[in-house]
C-alpha positions, 0 to 999 in steps of 0.5 A, spaced: 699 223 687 699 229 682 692 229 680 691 230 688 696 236 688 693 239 682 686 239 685 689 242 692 692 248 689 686 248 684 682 249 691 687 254 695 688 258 689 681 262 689 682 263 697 688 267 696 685 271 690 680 272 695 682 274 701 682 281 702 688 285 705 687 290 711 690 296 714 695 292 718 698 288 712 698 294 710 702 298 714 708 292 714 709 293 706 709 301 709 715 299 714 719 295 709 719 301 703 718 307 708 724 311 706 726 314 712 724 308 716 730 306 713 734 312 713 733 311 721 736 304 721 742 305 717 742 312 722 741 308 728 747 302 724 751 309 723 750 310 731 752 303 733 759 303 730 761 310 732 760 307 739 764 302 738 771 307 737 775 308 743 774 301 746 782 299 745 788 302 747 791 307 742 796 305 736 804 303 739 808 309 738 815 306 734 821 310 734 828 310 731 834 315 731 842 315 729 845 321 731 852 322 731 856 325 736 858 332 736 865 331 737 871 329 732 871 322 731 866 320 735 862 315 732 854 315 732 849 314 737 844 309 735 837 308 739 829 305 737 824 303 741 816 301 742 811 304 747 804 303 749 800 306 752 793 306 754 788 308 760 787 304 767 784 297 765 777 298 768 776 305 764 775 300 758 770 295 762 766 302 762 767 304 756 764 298 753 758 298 758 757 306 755 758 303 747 752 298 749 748 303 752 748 308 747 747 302 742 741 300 745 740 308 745 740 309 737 736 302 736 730 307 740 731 312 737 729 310 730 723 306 734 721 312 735 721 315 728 718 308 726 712 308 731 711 316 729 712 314 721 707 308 722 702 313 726 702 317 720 701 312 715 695 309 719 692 316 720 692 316 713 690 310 711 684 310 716 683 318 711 683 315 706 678 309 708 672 315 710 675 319 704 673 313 699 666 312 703 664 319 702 666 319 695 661 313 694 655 317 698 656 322 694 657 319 688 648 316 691 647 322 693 648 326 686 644 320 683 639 321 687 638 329 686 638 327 678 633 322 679 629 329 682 631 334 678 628 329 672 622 328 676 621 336 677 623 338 670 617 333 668 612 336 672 615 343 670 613 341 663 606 339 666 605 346 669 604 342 676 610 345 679 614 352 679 621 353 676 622 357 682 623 348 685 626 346 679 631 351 680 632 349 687 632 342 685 639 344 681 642 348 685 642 343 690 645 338 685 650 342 684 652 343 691 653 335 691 657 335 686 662 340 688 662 336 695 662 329 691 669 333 687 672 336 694 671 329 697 675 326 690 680 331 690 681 330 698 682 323 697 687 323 691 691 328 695 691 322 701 692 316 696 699 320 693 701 320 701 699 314 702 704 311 697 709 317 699 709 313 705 710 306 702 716 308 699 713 310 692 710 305 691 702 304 689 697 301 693 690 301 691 686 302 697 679 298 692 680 292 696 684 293 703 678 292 708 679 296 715 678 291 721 681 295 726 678 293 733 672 298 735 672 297 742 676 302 747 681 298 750 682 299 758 687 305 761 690 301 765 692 295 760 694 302 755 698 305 759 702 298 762 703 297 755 706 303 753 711 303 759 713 298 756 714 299 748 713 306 747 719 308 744 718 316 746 718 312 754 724 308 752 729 313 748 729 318 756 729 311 760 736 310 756 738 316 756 737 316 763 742 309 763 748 313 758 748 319 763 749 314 769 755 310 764 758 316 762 757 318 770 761 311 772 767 312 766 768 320 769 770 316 775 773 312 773 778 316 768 781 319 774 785 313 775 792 313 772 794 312 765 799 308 764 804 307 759 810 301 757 816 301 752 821 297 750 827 301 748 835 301 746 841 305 746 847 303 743 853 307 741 860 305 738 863 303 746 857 299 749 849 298 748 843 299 753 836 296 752 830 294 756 823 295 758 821 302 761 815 303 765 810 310 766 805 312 769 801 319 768 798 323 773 791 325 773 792 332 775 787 337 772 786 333 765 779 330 766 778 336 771 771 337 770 768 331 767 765 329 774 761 334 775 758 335 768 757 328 768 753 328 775 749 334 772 747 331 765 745 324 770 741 329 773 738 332 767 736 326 764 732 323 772 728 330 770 727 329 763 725 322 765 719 324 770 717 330 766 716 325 760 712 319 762 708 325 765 707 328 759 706 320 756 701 317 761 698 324 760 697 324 753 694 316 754 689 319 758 686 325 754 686 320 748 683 315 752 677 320 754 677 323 747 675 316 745 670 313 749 667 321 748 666 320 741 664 313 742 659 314 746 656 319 742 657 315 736 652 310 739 647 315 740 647 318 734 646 311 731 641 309 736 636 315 733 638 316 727 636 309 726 629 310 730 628 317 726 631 316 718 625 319 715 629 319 708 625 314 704 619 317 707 621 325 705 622 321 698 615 318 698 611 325 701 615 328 695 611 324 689 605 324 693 606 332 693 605 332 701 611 337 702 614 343 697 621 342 695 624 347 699 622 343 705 624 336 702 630 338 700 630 342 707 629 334 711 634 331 706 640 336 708 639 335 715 639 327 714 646 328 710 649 333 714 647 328 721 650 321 716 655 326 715 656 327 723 656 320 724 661 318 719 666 323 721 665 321 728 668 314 726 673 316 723 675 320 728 675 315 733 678 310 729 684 315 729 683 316 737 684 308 737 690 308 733 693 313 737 692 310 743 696 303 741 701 307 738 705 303 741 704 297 737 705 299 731 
């Protein structure tokens, strides 16, 4: 039996080591050590307890008095009581309907701050992927140039060739290796972020693979989505719903406060005690409120259609960004890989079919085109991820 579990583990241990982490094991590391992810919950924590303040009646009242009388001889006057007053009974019931709206308010607002956070990180990681890409092809780039320039110093020193291509030959090198070196530092900077964003904590980038999904997801599916989990769609569809509670508690604090005691008066002769009811009328108290409600209710219907416009709007210029970038990916692709010429450019310069200048001139064009392509799919991994925002 134990020999059986070692050979089991012995089998499973090299698929663990193996298995490469992606973008999206990635991202949950970042929504668990990301700080102001954090912050954002405990704020939201904070919100939801203040709303819940004011949900009970106020603290009893408790009096005592001994008071001697201002005659001569006339003994003292002893009263105590307790009181306790508290809003109509319905006033509470909207209270705690408010409280659970605004609950349900502070949760999406710190959506809101996790999905722009998880936005921001993915944007970075996808960054930071092409940055690591462009390193690697400039890093064969460079070495290419070197095996070039070698290649014209040895026919400088046979005479074949000018110093004038030589020299060509290493300012073009030189100009690689100042891109090889931006590109580095590009993605230094973006790795600091990177782990700014995971909390501080290092995440090596080496082995993370990206499988983010290439195809442009249909419009209608985004934007059925996003109405239903887009924090920025919800938090004005609540604010919405707190507006109509507070609109309803207004209302209803117009009814009549109401207040209950039991007291008692006693003096040297005789002694009273009993309950005492009251009532407070709702004059010009609560004048007002009403109104003000009924315009922030306003407020927040217009909030509401302007935002989903502004939304939907949004989905729909990355949805066309897109599907633009993508279809020019595809032709890039498609002739580039019908018309690169590089391994032929390096053969016609050996044979000394063409000068280094026009050599070097045709390998400038095919690193710019790579270079193109390259960035349109980072661009568009970018438009992807914007435009599924909503599931992060």
């Amino acid at each position: 039996m134990k020999r059986n579990i070692l050979v089991a583990a012995l089998l499973w241990l090299p698929n663990c080591l193996l298995a490469q982490p992606t973008i999206d094991t990635l991202l949950l590391q970042i929504a668990r050590n990301n700080p102001i992810i954090k912050s954002a919950g405990y704020s939201a924590d904070a919100h939801k307890a203040e709303s819940r303040i004011g949900l009970t009646p106020p603290n009893p009242t408790l009096g005592f008095g001994k008071m001697p009388s201002i005659k001569q001889g006339g003994g003292y006057k002893t009263v105590y009581g307790i009181s306790q007053g508290f809003e109509f009974p319905t006033v509470y019931l909207k209270k705690a309907a408010l409280a659970k709206s605004n609950a349900k308010l502070a949760d999406t607002d710190a959506a809101i701050i996790r999905q722009e956070v998880m936005l921001e990180a993915k944007t970075t990681i996808i960054e930071l992927l092409h940055a690591n890409q462009m390193v690697t092809v400039y890093t064969e780039r460079v070495t290419q140039a070197q095996k070039v320039n070698q290649w014209f110093e040895t026919l400088v020193q046979k005479g074949e060739v000018s110093v004038i291509d030589l020299n060509n030959s290493k300012l073009r090198l030189m100009h690689l290796q100042t891109s090889k070196r931006e590109w580095e530092a590009t993605a230094y900077n973006l790795q600091l972020k990177l782990s700014w964003l995971n909390g501080g904590v290092a995440t090596s980038m080496a082995a993370v693979a990206d499988t983010s999904a290439q195809a442009v997801p249909a419009l209608d599916a985004v934007l059925a989505k996003a109405h239903n989990t887009d924090a920025r769609l919800a938090i004005v569809t609540n604010e919405k719903d707190v507006a109509g509670k507070e609109l309803s508690l207004a209302r209803h604090q117009w009814l009549p406060e109401l207040e209950i005691a039991f007291e008692s008066e006693e003096t040297s002769g005789e002694g009273f005690r009993g309950l005492k009811f009251g009532i407070a009328l709702p004059l010009w108290g609560n004048a007002g409120t009403v109104k003000a409600a009924r315009l922030k209710v306003s407020a927040a219907e217009s909030l509401l259609v302007s935002k989903t416009m502004e939304v939907e709007n949004e989905y729909r210029s990355n949805y066309s960004y897109a599907e633009s970038i993508l279809n020019q990916i595809n032709e890039i692709k498609a002739d580039f890989d019908a018309h690169n010429n590089l391994p032929l450019l390096q053969k016609a310069l050996e044979l000394g079919s063409i000068s280094s200048i026009d050599y070097y001139n045709e390998v400038t064009f095919l690193y710019e085109v790579t270079d193109k392509l390259m960035e349109l799919e980072r661009n568009y991994r970018i438009s992807i991820a914007a435009l599924t925002r909503y599931e992060l």
